[in-house]
C-alpha positions in Angstrom: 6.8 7.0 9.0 6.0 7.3 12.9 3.9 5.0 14.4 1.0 6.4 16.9 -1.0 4.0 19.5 -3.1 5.4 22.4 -6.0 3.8 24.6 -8.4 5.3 27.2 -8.9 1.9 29.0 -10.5 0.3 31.9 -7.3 -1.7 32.9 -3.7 -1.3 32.9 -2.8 -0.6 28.4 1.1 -0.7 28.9 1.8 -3.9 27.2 -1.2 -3.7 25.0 0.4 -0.4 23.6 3.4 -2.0 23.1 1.8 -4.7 21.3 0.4 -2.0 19.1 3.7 -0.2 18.2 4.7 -3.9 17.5 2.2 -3.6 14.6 3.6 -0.3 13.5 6.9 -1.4 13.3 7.1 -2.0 9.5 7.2 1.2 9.1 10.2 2.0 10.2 11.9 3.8 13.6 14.7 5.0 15.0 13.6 5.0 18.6 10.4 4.5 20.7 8.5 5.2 24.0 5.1 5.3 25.9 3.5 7.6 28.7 0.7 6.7 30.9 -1.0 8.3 34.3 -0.6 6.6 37.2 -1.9 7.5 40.3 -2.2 11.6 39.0 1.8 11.1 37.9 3.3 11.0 33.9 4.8 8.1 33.4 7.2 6.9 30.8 10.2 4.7 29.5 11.6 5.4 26.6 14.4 3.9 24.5 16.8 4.3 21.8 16.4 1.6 19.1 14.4 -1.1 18.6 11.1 -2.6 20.0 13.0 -4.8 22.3 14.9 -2.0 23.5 12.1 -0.3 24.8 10.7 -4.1 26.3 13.7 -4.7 28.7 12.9 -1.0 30.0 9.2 -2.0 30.6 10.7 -5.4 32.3 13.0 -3.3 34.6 11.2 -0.6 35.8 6.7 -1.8 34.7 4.1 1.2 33.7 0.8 1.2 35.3 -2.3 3.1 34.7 -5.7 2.8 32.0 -4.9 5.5 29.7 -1.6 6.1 27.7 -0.1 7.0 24.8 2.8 5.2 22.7 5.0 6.2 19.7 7.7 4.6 17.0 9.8 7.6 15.8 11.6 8.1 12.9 14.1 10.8 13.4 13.5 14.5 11.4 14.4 17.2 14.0 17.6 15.4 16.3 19.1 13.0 16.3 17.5 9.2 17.4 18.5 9.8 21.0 16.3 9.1 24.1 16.1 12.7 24.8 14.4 13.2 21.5 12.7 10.1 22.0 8.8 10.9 22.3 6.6 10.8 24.4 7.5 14.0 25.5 6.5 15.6 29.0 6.0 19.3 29.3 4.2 19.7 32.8 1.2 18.8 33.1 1.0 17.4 29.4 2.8 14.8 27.1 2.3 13.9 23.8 3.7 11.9 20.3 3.8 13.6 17.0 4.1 12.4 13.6 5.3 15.1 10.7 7.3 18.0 11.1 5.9 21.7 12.1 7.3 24.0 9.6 7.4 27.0 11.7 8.8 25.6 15.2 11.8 27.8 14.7 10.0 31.3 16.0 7.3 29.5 18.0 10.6 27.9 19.9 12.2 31.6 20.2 9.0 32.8 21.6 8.8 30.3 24.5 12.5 30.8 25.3 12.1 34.4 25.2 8.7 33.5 28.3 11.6 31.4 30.1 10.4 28.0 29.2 13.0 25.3 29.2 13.5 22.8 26.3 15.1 19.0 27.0 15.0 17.7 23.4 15.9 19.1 19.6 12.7 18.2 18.6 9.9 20.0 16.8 7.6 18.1 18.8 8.5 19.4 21.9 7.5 22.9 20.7 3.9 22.1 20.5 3.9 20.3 23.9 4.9 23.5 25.3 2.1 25.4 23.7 -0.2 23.4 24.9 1.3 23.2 28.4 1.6 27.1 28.8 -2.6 26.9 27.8 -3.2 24.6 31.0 -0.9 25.9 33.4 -2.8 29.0 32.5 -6.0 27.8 33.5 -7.2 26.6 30.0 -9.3 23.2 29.9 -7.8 20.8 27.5 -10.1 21.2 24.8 -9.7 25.0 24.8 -6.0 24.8 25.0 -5.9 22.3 22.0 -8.4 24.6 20.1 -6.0 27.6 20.6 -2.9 26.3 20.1 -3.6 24.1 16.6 -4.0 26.7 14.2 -0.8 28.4 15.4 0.7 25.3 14.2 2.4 25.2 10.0 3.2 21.9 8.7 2.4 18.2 8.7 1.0 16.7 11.7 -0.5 14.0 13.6 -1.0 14.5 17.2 -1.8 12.6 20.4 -1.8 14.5 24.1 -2.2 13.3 27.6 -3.5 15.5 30.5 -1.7 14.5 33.7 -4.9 15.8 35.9 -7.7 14.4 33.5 -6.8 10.4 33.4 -9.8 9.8 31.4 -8.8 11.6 28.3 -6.7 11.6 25.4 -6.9 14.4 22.6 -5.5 13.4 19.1 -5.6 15.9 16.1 -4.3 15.5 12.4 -3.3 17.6 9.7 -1.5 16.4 6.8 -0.4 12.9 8.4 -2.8 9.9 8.9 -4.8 9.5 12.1 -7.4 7.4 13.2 -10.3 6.6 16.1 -11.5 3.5 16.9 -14.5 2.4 19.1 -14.2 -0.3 22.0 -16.4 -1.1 24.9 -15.8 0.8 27.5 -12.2 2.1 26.4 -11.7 3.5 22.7 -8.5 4.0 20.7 -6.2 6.4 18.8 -3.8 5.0 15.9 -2.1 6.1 12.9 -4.1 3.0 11.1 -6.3 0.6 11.3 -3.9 -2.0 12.0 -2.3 -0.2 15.0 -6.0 -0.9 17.0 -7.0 -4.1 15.0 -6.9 -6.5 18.1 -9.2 -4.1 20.2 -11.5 -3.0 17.5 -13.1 -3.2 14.2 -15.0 0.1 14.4 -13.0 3.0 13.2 -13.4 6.8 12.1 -10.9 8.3 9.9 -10.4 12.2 11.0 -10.6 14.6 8.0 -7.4 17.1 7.7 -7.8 19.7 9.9 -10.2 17.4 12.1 -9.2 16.8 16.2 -10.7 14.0 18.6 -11.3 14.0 21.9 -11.0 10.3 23.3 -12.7 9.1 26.4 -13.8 5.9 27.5 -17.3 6.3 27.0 -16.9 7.9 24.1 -15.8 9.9 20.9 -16.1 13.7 20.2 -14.4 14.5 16.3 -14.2 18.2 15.8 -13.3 19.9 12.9 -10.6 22.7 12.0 -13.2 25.2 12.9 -13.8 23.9 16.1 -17.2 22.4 15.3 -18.8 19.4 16.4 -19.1 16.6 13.5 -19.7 13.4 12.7 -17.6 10.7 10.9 -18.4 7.5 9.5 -17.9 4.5 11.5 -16.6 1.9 9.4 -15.2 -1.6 9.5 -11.6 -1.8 9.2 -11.2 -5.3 7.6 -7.6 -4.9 9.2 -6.6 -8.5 10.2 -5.7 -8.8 14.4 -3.8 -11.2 13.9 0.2 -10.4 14.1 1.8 -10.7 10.9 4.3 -13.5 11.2 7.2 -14.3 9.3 6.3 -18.4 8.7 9.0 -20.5 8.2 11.1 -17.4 5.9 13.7 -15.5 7.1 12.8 -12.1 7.1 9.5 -10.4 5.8 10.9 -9.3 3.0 11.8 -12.9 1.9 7.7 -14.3 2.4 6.6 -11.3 0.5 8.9 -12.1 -2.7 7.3 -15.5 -2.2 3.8 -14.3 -1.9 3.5 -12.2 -5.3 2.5 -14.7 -7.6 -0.8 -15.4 -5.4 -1.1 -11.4 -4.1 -0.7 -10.5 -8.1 -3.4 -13.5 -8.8 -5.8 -11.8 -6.2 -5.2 -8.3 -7.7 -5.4 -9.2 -11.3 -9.2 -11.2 -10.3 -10.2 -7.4 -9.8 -9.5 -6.0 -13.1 -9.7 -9.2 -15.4 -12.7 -11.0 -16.8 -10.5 -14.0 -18.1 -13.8 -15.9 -19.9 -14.9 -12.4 -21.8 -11.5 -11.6 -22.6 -11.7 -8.2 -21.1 -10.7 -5.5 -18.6 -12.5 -4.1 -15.8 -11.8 -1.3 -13.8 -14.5 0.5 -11.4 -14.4 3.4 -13.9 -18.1 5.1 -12.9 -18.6 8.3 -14.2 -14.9 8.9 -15.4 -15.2 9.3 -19.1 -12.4 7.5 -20.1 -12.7 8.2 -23.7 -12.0 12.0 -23.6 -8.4 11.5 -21.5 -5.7 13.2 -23.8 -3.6 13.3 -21.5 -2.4 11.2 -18.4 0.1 12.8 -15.4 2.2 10.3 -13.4 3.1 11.1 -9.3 5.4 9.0 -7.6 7.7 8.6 -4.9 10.7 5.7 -4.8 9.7 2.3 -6.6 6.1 3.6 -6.7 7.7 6.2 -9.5 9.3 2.7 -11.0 5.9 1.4 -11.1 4.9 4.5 -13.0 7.5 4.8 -15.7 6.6 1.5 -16.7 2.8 2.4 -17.0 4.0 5.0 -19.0 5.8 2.7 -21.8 2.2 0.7 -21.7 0.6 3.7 -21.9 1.5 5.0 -24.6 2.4 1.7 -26.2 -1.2 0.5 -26.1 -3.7 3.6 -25.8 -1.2 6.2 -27.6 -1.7 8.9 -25.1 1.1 11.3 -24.4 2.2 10.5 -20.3 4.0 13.5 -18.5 5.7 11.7 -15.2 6.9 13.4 -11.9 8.8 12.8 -9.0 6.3 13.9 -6.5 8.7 16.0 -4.4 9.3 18.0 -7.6 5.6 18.0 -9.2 4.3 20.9 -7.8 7.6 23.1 -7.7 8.3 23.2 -11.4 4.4 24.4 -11.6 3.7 22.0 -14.3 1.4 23.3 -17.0 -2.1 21.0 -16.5 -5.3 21.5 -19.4 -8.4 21.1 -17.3 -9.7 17.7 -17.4 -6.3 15.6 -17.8 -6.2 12.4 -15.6 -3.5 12.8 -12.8 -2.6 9.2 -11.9 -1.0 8.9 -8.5 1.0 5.7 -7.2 1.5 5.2 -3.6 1.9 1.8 -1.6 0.7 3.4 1.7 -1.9 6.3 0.4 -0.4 8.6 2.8 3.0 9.7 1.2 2.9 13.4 2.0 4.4 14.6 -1.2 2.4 12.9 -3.2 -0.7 13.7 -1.0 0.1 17.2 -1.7 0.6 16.4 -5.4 -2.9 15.2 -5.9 -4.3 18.1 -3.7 -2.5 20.2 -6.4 -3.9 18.8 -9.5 -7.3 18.9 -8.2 -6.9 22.6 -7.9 -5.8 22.6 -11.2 -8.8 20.6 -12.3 -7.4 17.3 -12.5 -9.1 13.9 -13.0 -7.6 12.2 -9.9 -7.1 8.5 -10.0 -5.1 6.1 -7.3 -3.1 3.3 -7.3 -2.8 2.4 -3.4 -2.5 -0.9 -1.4 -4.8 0.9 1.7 -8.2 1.4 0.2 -9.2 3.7 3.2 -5.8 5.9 2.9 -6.4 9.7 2.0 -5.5 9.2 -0.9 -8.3 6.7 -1.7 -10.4 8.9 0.2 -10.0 11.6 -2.5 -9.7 9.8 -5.6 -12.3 10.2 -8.2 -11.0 6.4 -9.4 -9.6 4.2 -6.7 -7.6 1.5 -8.1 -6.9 -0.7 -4.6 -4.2 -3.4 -5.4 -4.5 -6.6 -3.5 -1.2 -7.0 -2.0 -2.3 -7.2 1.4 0.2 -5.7 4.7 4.0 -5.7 3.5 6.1 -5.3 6.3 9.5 -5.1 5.1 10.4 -1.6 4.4 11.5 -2.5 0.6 8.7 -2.7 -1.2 8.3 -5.7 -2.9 4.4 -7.3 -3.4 3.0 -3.6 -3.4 5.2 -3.0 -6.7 4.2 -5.9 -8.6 0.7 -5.1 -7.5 0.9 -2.2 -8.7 2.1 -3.2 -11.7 -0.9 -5.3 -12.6 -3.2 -2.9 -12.1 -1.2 -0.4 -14.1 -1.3 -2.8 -17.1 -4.9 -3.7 -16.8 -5.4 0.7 -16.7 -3.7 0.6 -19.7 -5.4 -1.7 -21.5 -9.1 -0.3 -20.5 -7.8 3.2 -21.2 -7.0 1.7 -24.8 -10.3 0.0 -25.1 -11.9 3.3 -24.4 -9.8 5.3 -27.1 -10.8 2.8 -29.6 -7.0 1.4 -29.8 -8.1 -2.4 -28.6 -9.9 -4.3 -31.2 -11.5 -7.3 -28.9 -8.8 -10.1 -29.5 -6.0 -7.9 -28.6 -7.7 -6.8 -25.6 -8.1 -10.6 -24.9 -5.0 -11.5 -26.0 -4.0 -8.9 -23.4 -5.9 -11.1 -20.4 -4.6 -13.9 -21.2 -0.8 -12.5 -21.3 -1.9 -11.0 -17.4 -3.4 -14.2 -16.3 0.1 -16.1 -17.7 2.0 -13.7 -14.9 1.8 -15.2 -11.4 2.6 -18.7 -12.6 5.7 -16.7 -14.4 6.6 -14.9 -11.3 6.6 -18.7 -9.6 8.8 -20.0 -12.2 11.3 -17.0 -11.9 10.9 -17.8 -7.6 12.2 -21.4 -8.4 15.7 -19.6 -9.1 16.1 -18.6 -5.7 18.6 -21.0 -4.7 20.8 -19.9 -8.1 20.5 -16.5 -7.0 21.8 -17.5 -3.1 24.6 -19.0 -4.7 25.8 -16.1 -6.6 25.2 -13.5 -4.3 28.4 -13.8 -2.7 29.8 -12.2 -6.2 28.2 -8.8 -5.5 28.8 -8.5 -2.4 32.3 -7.0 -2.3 31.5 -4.3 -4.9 31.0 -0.3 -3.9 29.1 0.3 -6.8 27.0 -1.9 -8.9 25.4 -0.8 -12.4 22.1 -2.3 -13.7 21.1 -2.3 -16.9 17.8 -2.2 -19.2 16.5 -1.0 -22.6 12.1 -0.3 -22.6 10.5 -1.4 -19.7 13.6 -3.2 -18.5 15.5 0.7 -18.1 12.7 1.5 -14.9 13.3 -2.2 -13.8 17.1 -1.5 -13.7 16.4 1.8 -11.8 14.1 -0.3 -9.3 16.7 -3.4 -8.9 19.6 -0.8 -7.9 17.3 1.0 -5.8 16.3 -2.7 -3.9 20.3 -3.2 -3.4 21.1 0.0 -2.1 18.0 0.3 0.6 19.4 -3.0 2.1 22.3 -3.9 1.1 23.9 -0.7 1.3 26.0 -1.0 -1.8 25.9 2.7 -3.9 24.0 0.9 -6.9 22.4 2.7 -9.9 20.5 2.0 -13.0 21.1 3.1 -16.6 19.3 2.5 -19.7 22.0 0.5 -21.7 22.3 3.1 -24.4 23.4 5.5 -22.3 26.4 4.0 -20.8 28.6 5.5 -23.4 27.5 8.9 -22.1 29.2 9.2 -19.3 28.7 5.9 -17.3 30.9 3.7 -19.1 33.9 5.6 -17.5 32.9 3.9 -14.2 33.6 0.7 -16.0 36.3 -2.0 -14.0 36.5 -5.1 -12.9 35.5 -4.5 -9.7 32.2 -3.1 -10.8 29.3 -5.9 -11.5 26.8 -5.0 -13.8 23.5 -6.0 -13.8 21.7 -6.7 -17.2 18.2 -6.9 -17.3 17.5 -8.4 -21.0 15.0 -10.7 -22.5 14.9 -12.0 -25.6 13.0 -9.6 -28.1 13.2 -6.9 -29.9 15.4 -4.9 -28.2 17.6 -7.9 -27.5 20.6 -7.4 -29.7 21.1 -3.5 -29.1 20.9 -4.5 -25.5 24.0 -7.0 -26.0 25.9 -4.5 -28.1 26.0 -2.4 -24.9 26.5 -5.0 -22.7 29.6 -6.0 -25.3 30.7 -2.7 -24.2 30.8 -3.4 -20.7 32.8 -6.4 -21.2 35.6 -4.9 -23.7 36.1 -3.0 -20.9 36.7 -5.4 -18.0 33.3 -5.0 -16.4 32.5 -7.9 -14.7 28.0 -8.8 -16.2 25.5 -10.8 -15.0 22.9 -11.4 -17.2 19.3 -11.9 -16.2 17.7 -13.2 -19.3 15.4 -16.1 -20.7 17.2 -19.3 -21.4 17.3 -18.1 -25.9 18.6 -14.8 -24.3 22.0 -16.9 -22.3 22.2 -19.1 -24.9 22.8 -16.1 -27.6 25.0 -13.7 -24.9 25.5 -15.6 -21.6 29.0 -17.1 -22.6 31.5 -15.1 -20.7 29.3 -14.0 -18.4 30.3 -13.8 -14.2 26.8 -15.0 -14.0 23.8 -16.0 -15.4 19.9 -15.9 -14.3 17.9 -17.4 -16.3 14.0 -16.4 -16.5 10.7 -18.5 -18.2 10.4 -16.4 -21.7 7.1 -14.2 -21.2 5.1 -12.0 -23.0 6.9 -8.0 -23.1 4.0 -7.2 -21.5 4.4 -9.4 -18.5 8.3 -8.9 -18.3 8.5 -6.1 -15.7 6.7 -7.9 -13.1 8.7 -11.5 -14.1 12.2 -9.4 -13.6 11.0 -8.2 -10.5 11.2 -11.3 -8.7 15.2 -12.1 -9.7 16.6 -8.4 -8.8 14.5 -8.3 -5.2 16.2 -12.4 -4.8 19.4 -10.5 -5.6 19.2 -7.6 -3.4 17.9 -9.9 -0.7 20.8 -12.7 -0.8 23.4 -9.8 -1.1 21.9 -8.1 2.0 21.9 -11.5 4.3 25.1 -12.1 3.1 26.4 -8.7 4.4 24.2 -9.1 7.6 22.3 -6.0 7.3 19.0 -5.5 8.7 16.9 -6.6 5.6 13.6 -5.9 7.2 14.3 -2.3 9.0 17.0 -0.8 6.6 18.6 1.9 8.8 17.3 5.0 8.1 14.3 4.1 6.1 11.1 4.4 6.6 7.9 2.7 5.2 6.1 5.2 4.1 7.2 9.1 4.0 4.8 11.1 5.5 6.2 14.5 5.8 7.8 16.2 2.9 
């Protein structure tokens, strides 16, 4: 997802806008840039890359001037080049995008046809000629913006510069996140509230459809029908100060470490440990008459949800349809009026599940939300906001936000239980008490780190790497090969072990390592008998079980993890912790970029 920074200051904002795209940069780029007016002139640098890229060309050749605009881009239309790069400069304008504008294919033909030039592959640069041809015509900004926005069809989020008006930047958002934020004397543009956290705690989120004009005295919001409104200026709560790594490694590495306290904080919100219940913020939502729950999901978020769906339907015995949200809408899924549509998404801004939930409100939907950004659209739409705790996660591999989610996702299962009548009192407290036993779990499992470093060096060599889980253990093995492919590269893929003599098991060699996710329980011994499989076969197995678990199946293993023995309940988020470790020492080993995975980006926000 593209990061978006712009101030209209009262003293030079070059560096400051570099700071802010600093404080973008978790989620994820390709290459980056910033434009400012100086003196009635554009100005930019721009650089393929990284951050510091982009800082030795402000060190070589400085940008002056109070009012600019700045942009991380993640490449969709061309290639990461600096030519692509944004800002872009069309004459007398220049402007960042996030999204991608559906129809920029005949708008494009339709300037060439005029005579206009293009100097990028980019979408982007499309509207920056629309809105150029407006002014050079003798349009005012305003009226140019106003004319040229509705011609536009797809996702967007949109800054603009106006070389002969230095006091003003326009921004405009449809589809992809964009916020306003209120200074003294200079006021801000970003795609969040952490992009303008060290200038401001005053904020506006623009509605879809809505478009800002920024000047340093102040803030005009106008909606898509061109009429003057107001938003609600809120405090942002986002932290200003930078996110630092401590004394770990990479992000990703601190925010393994940090989930048993962010899963304590989370679970505080949903547990009343000395009644022995579960509280969610369920208002008018009339849990009781839910017959049926829909699941929307993108990546680990859809993890998350295929294990809500197992405690789902384990606990509260409702039937759980679940869906990839790029496919929910396109297989037109049949929704009765009334049915809860749960959506998971770490960000709140995930454009295909955005355009999920917009979907299943039309179809009369109960919406309810899962999100780490209480202020995201999403949140802002929900009918039940269910905020986890996790706090800003910075590596692009989600890590905290996922076991987050996961509590809250238990503690929605339980209440959704009570409220069918499934919970008699002790099993709902019998319940708390298995969700309060988790973080100190998830430390235990943290205290194998230093196993896990030291058989990393086993996996690394492999091209492909199966996992393997039965229950709730099957999405966790779908989530630890997805946590080894986004960094460490390695193709990786999860199973559920009873289907690996359905076609999988012909992958089987001994240069293939397979994971095994398996605690000791019920579906223990059928787990083995698979993994038996594997090894008649000369795969080569490392087991991740409890220390009864090893003891009963670890002999002959290439390796062995052991976890503390835990509740099934509580499993998924102690397994968590040992195939992020894994994916993490396989990926440092390999000297991959663990915190900006190439290609990757934090969160997706066009479809």
């Amino acid at each position: 997802m593209c990061g978006i920074v712009g101030i209209v200051g009262n003293r030079d904002v070059a560096q400051r806008l570099y700071d802010g795209l600093k404080r973008l940069e978790y989620r994820g780029y390709d290459s980056a840039g910033i434009c400012t007016i100086d003196h009635g002139k554009l100005e930019r640098r721009r650089a393929e890359g990284k951050l510091d890229n982009l800082a030795r060309e402000l060190a070589q050749d400085p940008l002056h001037g109070t009012t600019g605009i700045a942009h991380t881009r993640w490449a969709t239309h061309g290639a990461p080049t600096v030519s692509n790069a944004h800002p872009h400069i069309v004459g007398p304008i220049s402007l960042v995008h996030n999204g991608i504008i559906e129809n920029f294919k005949p708008l494009r033909d339709e300037l060439i046809a005029e005579g206009r030039k293009f100097e990028s592959e980019t979408d982007t640069e499309v509207v920056g000629h629309l809105i150029a041809r407006e002014v050079e015509g003798g349009a005012a900004p305003q009226d140019a913006v106003a004319k040229v926005l509705p011609r536009l069809i797809g996702a967007f989020a949109i800054a603009i510069l106006f070389r002969d008006h230095p006091d003003l930047i326009i921004g405009a958002r449809m589809g992809a996140p964009l916020t306003v934020g209120y200074g003294e004397d200079e006021n801000y543009l970003g795609s969040d509230a952490l992009a303008v956290a060290p200038w401001t705690q005053k904020i506006a989120y623009l509605d879809e459809g809505d478009w800002a004009v920024i000047r340093r005295d102040r803030i005009e919001i106008f909606d898509r029908e061109n009429r003057l409104v107001e938003r609600e200026i809120v405090e942002s709560g986002a932290s200003s100060a930078p996110v630092e790594k401590g004394n770990y490694r990479h992000y990703m590495q601190k925010e393994i470490f940090e989930q048993p306290i962010v899963v304590a904080q989370t679970l505080q919100s949903y547990v009343r440990p000395f009644e022995g219940e579960v509280a969610l913020p369920v208002g008018d939502l009339d849990l009781s008459s839910v017959n049926r729950v829909t699941i929307v999901a993108c990546g680990t978020s859809f993890y998350a949800g295929l294990i809500a769906k197992y405690w789902i339907e384990h606990f509260a015995r409702v039937p759980v349809d679940i869906d990839v949200a790029s496919e929910f809408r396109y297989r037109e899924p049949v929704l009765e009026a009334g049915g809860l549509a749960l959506f998971i998404s770490q960000s709140g801004e995930t454009a295909d599940t955005l355009a999920a939930l917009r979907h299943a409100r039309a179809e009369q939907q109960r919406i309810a939300v899962v999100v780490n950004v209480p202020t995201s659209s999403m949140a802002r739409e929900a009918d039940l906001l269910l905020p986890t705790h996790a706090g800003p996660e910075i590596g692009v591999a989600s890590t905290k936000a996922f076991t987050c989610q996961l509590a809250v996702l238990a503690a929605l299962a339980a209440n959704l239980a009570r409220a069918k009548g499934r919970l008699t009192p002790d099993d709902e407290a019998a319940i708390v008490g298995h969700l309060q036993e988790a973080p100190a779990a998830m430390n235990a499992a943290l205290d194998h780190d230093d196993e896990i470093a030291s058989m990393a060096h086993l996996v690394v060599p492999a091209r492909d790497v199966l996992y393997l889980g039965r229950g709730p253990e099957y999405p966790m093995a779908l989530e630890g090969a997805l946590k080894l492919k986004e960094i460490s590269y390695i193709h990786a893929e999860g199973y559920a072990a009873g289907e690996m003599k359905h076609g999988p098991i012909a992958l089987i060699d001994d240069n293939v390592p397979v994971i095994v996710l398996a605690p000791s329980g019920p579906l223990f011994e059928k787990t083995v008998s698979n993994m038996q499989e594997v090894r008649a076969r000369g795969g080569k197995i490392v087991l991740i079980s409890d220390a009864k678990g090893i003891a009963e199946a670890g002999e002959g293993c290439m390796a062995t993890i052991e976890m503390p023995q835990v509740h099934p309940l509580i499993a998924p988020l102690v397994y968590a912790v040992p195939v992020q470790l894994l994916a993490y020492h396989v990926a440092v080993l390999k000297g991959t970029d663990v915190d900006q995975p190439r290609n990757l980006a934090k969160s997706v926000t066009v479809e």
